[in-house]
Backbone as CSV, one residue per row, in Angstrom:
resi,resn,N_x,N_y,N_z,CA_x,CA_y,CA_z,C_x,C_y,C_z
1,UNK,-17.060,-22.029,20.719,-15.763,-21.408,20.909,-15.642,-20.215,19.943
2,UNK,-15.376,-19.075,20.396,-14.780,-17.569,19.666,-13.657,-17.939,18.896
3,UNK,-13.456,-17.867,17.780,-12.193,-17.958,16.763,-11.291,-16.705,17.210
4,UNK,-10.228,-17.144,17.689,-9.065,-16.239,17.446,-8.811,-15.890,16.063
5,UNK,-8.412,-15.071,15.688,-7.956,-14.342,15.115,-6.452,-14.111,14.975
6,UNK,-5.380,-13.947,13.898,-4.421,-13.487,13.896,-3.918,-12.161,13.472
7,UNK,-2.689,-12.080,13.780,-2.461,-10.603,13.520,-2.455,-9.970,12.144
8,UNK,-2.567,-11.606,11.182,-2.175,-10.900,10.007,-4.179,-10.548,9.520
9,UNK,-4.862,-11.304,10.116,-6.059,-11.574,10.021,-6.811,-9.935,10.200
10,UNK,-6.655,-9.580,11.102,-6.659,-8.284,12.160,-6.124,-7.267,11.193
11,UNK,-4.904,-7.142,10.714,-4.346,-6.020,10.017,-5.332,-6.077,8.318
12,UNK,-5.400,-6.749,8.197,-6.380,-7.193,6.871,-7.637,-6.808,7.266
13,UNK,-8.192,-6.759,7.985,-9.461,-6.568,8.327,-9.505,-4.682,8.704
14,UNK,-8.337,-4.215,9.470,-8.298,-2.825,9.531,-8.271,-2.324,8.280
15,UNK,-7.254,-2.762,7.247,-7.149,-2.087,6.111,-8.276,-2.204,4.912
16,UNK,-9.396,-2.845,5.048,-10.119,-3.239,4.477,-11.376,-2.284,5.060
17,UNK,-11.487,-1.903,6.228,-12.101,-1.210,6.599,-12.112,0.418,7.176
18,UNK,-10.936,0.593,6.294,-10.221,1.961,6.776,-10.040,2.072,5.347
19,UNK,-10.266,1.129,4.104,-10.553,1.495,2.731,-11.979,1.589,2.228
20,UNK,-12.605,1.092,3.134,-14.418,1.202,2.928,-14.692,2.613,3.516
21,UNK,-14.037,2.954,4.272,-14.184,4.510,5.256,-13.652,5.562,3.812
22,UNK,-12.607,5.749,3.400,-12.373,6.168,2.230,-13.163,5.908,1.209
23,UNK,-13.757,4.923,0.829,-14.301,5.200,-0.382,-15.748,5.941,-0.246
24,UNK,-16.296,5.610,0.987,-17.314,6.732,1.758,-17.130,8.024,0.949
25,UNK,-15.960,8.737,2.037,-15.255,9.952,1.734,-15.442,10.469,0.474
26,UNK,-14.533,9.728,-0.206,-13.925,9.852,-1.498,-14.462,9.085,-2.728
27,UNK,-15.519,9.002,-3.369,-15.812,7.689,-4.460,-14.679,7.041,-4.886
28,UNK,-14.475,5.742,-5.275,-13.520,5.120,-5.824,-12.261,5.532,-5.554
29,UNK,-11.975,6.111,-3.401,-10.892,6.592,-3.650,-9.819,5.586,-3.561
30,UNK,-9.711,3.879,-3.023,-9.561,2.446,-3.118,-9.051,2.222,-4.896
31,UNK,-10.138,2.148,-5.320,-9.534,2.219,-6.899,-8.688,2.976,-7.636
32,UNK,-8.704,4.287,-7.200,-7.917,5.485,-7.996,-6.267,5.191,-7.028
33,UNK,-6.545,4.701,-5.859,-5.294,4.467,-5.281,-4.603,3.468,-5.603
34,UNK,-5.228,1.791,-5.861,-4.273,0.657,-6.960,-4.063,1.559,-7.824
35,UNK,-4.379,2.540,-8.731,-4.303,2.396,-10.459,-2.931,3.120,-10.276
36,UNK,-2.709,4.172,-9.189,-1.299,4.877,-8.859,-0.559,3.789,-8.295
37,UNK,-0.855,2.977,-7.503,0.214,2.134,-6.632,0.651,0.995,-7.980
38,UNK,0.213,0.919,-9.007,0.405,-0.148,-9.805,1.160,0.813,-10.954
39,UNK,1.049,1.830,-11.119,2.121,2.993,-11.755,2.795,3.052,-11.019
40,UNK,2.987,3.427,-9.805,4.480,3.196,-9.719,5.169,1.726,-9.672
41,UNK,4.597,1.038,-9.223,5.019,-0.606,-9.752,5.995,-0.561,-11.295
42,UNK,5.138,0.096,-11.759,6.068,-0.161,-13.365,7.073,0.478,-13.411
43,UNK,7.013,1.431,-12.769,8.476,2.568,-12.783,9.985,2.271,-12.161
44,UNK,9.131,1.363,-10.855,10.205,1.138,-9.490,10.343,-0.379,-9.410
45,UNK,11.098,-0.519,-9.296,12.267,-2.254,-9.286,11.501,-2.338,-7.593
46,UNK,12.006,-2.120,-6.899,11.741,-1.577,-5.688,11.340,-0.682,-4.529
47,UNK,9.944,-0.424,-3.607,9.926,0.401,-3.469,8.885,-0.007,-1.742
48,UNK,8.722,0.769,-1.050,7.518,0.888,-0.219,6.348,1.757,-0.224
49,UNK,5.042,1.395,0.672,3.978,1.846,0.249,4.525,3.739,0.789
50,UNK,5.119,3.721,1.480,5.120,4.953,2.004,5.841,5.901,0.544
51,UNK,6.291,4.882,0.396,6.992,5.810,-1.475,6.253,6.378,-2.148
52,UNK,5.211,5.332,-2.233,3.977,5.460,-3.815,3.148,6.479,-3.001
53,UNK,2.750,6.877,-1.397,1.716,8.065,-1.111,2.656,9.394,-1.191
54,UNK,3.904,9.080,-0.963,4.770,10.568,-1.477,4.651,11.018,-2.579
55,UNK,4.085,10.009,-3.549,4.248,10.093,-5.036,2.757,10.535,-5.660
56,UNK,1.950,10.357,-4.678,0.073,10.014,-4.979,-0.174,11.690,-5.326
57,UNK,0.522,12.947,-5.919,0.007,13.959,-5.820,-1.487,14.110,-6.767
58,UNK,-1.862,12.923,-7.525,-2.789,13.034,-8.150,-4.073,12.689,-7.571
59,UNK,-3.850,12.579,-6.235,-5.043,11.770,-5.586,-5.518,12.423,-4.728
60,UNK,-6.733,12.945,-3.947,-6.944,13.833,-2.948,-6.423,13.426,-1.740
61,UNK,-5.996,14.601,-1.295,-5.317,14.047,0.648,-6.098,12.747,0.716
62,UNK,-5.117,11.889,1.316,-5.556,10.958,2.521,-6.418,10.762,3.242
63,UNK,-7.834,10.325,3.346,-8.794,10.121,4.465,-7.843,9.785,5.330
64,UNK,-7.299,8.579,5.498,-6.996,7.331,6.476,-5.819,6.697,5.586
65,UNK,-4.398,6.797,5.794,-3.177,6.734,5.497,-3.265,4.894,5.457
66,UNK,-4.239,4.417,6.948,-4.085,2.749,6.464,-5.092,2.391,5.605
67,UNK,-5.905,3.290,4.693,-6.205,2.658,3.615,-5.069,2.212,3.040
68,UNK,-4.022,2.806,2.656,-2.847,2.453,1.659,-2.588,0.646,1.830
69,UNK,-2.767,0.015,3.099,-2.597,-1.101,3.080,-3.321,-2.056,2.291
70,UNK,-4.859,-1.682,2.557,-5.774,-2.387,1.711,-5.622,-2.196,0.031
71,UNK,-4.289,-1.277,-0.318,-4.239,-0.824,-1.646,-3.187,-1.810,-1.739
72,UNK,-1.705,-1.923,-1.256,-0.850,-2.966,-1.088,-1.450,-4.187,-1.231
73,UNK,-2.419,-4.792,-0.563,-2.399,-6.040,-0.173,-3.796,-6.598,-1.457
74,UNK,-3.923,-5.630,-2.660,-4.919,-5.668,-4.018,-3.758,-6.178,-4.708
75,UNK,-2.620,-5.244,-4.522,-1.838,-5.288,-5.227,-1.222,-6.502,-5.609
76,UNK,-0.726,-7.120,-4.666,-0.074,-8.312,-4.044,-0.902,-9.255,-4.522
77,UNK,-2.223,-9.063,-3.937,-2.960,-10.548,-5.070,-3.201,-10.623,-6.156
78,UNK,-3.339,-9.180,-7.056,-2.568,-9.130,-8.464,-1.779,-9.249,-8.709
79,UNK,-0.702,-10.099,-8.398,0.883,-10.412,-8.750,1.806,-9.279,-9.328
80,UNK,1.430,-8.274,-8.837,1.932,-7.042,-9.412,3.167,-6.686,-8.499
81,UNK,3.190,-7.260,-6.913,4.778,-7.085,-5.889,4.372,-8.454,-5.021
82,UNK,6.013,-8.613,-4.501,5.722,-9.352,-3.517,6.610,-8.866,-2.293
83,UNK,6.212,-9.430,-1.112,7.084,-8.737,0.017,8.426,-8.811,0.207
84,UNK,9.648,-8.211,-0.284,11.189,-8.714,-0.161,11.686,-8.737,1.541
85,UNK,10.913,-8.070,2.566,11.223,-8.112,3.437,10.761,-6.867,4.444
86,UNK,11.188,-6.091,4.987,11.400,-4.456,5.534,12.363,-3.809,5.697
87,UNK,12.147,-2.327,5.733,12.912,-1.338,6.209,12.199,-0.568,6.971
88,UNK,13.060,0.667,7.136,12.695,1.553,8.249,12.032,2.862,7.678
89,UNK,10.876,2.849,7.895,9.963,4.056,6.978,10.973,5.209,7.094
90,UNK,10.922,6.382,6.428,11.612,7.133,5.847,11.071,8.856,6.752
91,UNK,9.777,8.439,6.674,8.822,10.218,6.844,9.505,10.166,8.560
92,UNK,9.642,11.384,9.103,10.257,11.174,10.476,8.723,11.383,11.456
93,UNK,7.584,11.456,11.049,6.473,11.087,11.767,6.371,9.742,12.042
94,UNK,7.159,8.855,11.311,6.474,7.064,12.139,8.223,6.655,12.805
95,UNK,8.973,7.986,13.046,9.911,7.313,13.976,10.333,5.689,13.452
96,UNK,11.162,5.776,12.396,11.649,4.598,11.624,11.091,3.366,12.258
97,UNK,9.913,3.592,12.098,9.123,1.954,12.463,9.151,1.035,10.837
98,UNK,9.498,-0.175,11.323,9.702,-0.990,10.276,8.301,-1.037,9.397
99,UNK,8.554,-0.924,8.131,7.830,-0.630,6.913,7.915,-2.112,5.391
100,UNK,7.126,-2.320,5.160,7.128,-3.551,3.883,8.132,-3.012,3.379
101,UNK,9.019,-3.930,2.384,9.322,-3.675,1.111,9.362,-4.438,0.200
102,UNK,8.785,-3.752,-1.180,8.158,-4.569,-2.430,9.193,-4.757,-2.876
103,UNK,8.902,-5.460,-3.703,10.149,-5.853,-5.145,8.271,-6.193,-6.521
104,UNK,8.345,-5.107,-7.283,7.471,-5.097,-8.180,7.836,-6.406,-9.304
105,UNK,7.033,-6.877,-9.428,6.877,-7.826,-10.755,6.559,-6.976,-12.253
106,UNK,6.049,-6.380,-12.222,5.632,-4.961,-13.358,6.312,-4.180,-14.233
107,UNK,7.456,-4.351,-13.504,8.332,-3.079,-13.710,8.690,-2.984,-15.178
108,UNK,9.068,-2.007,-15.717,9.291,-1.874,-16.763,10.657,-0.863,-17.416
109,UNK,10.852,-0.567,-15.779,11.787,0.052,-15.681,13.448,-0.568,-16.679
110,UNK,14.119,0.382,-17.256,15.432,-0.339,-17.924,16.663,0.009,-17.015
111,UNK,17.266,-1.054,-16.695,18.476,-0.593,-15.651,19.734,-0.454,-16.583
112,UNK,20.555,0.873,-15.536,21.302,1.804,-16.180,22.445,1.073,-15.982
């Protein structure tokens, strides 16, 4: 019997391999992308991945935008966020398609 697969199985497996395609590209571009997604972790109480690539100006363009997932989901098993739920992405290219949202463990942020 062929193992099904699930969706969360499937999306893990794209982003894992759309971060191996990047690091091709880019050496360590997977690594240089946690070390930003985990800076902004410390900054932001709350935030989505689409936040932290608005924020990535230190990183070369984007190969493949769903690497960012395989950067999220490093993150996440470093106890660094966990999923609070979704919203509606922000950039008007993904037509407010529902988007993660973190709640950082990291943060270091001081509230005003």
């Amino acid at each position: 019997m062929i193992p099904i697969k699930t969706g969360f199985q499937l999306a893990q497996q794209g982003a894992e391999t759309a971060a191996a395609h990047a690091d091709r590209i880019v050496p360590d571009c997977s690594t240089r992308a946690l070390a930003v997604f985990l800076a902004y972790a410390e900054h932001h109480s709350e935030f989505t991945t689409e936040d932290v690539i608005v924020s990535a100006v230190t990183l070369p363009a984007p190969v493949e935008l769903r690497a960012w997932g395989h950067v999220a989901l490093q993150a996440k098993k470093q106890g660094a966020i966990v999923s609070i739920g979704h919203c509606c992405a922000k950039q008007r290219k993904s037509h407010a398609r529902p988007v993660t949202q973190w709640r950082s463990l990291i943060c270091q942020a001081v509230a005003a």
